[in-house]
C-alpha positions as a printed Julia matrix, in Angstrom:
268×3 Matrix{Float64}:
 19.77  -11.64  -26.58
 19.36  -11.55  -23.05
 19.28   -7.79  -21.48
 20.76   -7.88  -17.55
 17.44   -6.95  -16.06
 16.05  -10.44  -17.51
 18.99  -12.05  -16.41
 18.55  -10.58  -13.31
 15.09  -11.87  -12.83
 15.87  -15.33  -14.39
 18.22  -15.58  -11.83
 16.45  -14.4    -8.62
 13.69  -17.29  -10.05
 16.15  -19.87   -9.88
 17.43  -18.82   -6.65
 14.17  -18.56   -5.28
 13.93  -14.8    -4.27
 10.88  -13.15   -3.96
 11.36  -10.1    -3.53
 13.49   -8.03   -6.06
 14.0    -4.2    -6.69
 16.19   -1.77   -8.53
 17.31    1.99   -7.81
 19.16    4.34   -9.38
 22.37    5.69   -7.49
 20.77    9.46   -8.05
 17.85    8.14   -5.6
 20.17    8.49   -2.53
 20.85   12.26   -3.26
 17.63   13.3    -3.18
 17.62   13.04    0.49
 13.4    12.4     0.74
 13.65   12.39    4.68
 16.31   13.52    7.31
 18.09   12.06    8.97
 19.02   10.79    5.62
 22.27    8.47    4.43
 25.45   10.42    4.75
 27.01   11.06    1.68
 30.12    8.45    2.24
 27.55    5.86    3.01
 25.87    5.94   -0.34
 26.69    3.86   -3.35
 28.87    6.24   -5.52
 31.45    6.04   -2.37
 31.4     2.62   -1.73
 31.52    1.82   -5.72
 32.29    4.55   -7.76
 31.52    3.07  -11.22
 28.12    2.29   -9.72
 25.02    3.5   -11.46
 22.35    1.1   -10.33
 21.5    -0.84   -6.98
 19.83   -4.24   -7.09
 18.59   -5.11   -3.67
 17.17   -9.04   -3.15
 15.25  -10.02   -0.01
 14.33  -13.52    1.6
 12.06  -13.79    4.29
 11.96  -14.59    7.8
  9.43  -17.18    8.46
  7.37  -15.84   11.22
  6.58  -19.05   13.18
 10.18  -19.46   14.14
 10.41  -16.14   14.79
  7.94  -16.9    17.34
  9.81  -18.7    19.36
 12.78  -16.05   19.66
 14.72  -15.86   21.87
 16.25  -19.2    20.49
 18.45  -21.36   19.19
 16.09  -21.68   16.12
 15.61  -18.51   15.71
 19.15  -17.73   15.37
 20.05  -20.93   13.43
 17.39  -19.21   10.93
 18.39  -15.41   10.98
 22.43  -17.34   10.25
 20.79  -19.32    7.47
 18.85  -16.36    5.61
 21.87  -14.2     5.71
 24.46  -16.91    4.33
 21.88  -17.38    1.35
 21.56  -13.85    0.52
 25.7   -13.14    0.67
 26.06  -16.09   -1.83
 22.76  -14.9    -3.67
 23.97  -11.75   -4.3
 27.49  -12.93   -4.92
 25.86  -14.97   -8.15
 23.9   -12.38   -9.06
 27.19   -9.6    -9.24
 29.14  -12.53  -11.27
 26.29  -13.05  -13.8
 26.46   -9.24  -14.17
 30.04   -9.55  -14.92
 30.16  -11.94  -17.05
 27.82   -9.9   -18.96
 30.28   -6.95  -19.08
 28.52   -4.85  -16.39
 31.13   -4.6   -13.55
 29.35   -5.17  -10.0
 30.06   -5.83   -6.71
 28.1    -7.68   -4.01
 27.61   -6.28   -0.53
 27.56   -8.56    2.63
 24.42   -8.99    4.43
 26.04   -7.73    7.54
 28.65   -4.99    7.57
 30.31   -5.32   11.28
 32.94   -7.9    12.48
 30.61   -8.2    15.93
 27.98   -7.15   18.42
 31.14   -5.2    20.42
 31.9    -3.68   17.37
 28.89   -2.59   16.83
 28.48   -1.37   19.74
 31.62    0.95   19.83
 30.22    1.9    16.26
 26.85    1.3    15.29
 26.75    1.61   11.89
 27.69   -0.9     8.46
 29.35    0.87    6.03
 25.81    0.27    3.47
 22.49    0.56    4.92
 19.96   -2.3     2.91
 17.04   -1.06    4.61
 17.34    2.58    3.05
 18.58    0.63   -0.83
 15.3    -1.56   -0.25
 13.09    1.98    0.05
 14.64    3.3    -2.76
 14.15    0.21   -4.96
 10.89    0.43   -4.15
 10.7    -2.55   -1.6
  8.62   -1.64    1.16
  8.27    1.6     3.61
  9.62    2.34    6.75
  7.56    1.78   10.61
  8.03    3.01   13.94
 10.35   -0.01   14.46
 13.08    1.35   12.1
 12.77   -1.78    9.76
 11.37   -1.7     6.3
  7.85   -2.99    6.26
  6.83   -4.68    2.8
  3.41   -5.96    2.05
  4.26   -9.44    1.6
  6.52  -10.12    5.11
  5.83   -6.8     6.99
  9.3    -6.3     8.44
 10.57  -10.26    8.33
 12.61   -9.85    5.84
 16.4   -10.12    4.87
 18.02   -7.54    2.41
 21.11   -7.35    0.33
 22.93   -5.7    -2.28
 24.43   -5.78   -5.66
 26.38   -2.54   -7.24
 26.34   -2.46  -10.28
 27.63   -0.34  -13.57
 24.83   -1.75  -15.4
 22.1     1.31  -16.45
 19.38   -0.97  -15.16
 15.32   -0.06  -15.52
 13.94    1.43  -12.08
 11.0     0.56   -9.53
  9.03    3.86   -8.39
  9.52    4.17   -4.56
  6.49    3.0    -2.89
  4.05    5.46   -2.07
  2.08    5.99    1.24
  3.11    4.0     4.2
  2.46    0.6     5.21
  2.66    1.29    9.05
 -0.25    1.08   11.23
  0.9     3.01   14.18
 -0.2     0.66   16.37
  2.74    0.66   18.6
  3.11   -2.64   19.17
  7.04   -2.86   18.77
  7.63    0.05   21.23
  5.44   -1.59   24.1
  7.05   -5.15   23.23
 10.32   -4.49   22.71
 12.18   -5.7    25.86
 15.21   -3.47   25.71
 13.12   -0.4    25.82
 15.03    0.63   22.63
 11.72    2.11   21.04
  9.91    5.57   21.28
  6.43    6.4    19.82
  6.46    9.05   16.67
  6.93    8.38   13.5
  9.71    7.52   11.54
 12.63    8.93   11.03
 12.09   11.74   13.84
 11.81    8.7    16.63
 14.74    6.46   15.92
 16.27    2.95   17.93
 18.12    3.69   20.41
 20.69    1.5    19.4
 22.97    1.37   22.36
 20.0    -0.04   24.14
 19.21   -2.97   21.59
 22.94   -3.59   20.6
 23.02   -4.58   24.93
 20.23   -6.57   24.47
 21.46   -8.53   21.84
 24.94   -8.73   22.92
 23.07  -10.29   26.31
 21.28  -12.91   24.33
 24.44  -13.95   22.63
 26.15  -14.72   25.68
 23.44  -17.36   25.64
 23.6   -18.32   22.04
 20.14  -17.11   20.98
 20.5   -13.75   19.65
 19.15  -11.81   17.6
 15.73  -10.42   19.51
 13.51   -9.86   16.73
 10.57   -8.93   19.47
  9.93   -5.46   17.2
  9.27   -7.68   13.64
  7.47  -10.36   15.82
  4.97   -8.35   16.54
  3.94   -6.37   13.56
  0.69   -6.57   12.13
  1.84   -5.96    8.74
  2.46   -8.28    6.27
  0.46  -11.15    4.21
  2.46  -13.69    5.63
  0.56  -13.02    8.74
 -2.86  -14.42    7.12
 -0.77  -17.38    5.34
  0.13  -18.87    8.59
 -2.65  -18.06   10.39
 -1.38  -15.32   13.1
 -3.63  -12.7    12.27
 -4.85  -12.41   16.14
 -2.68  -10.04   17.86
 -3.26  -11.32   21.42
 -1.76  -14.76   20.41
  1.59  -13.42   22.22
 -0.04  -11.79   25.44
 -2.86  -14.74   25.76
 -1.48  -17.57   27.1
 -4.6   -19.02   28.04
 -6.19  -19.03   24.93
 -3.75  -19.59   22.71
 -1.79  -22.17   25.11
 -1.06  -24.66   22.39
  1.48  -22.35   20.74
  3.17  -20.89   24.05
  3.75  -24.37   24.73
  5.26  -24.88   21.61
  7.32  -21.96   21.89
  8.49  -22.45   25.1
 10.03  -26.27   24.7
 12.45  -24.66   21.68
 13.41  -22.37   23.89
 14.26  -24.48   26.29
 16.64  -26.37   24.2
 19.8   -25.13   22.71
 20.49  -22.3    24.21
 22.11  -21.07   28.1
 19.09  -20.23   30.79
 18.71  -16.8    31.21
């Protein structure tokens, strides 16, 4: 017979998700850096019959990320969270038809940018589920950095009463310090230090955002551009970091970049 964590994993293979972790609700008390996850922002008080989190993430491909800001770009970041909310919606229904009551969580937890901006927080953080479950590590950006996408990835969340087998937390840390996020980002919304003691000032990118959606091409994505980490950086062939500053010698692709973003969206 079938155990859930199979299930699981049969599933995520015929959804096509590569990347797929598992944490124990315990995890977020622990507290293994502060600031940490208030404690009506973890699992328990979101889901109280919770006793495992399943966390699923999709990538971002980085050569349309490239040409951000766009109307590809955002058609893309739209597309990748849709998946994952239906994803994850599959994957809490398989669980309960297996008896384990779950619940999924939405990619995004805020009706809008103004929202967001009067209160910038979602009511579940993925990025901190993602650490726990053993998904990647966190950079100077604020995102979570895995070894496969560096920070181009998408995550989301399952709850689930299911007593499920956990991944260790990933040890050491995957970011370079290289600081090219805080001297690229264009809303100044980045400090240098590590993280958690330097976080995004998110007043600053929540403006910046809300700017580029007056034109229909938000979000930024300038900070997980840039990154150096990630395999996916080798795979399509982006492993020169002065390909965005260069535009001499890499011309071919600034072209390329700027006809989509030319297209789609309102002039700045």
């Amino acid at each position: 017979m079938t155990g859930p964590m199979e299930a699981i994993r049969n599933k995520c293979a015929q959804l096509d998700i590569p990347l797929l972790g598992v944490a124990p609700v315990e995890r977020w008390d622990e507290e293994p850096f502060r600031p940490w996850v208030p404690p009506d922002f973890r699992p328990r008080n979101i889901y109280p019959e919770a006793r495992s989190v399943v966390v699923i993430g999709l990538p971002v491909d980085l050569p349309v990320l490239e040409t951000s800001p766009s109307i590809f770009y955002h058609e893309l970041y739209h597309t990748v969270n849709r998946l994952l909310d239906e994803d994850a919606y599959r994957i809490a229904l398989l669980l309960n038809e297996m008896g384990h009551p779950s619940i999924y969580t939405p990619r995004d937890g805020y009706g809008s940018l103004d929202v967001l901006k009067e209160s910038p927080l979602a009511f579940f953080s993925h990025r901190h589920a993602a650490y726990l479950a053993g998904l990647g590590t966190f950079g100077v950006n604020n995102m979570l950095l895995t070894p496969r996408y560096g920070p181009r990835v998408r995550f989301t969340s399952i709850l689930t009463s299911a007593n499920l087998p956990a991944d260790p937390v990933m040890e050491g840390d995957l970011c370079i310090k290289c600081m090219r996020c805080v001297r690229s980002c264009p809303a100044g919304a980045l400090e240098e230090g590590d993280y958690p003691q330097q976080l995004t000032r998110k007043d600053r990118c929540t403006e910046h955002n809300m700017s580029l959606s007056r034109r229909f091409v938000h979000p930024c994505g300038i900070c997980i551009k840039v990154c150096p980490v990630g395999a996916d950086r080798t795979a399509f062939g982006r492993t020169d970091a002065r390909i965005y500053e260069d535009g001499a010698r890499f011309g071919e692709h600034h072209r390329a970049w700027e006809h989509v973003r030319a297209h789609g969206g309102k002039r700045a």
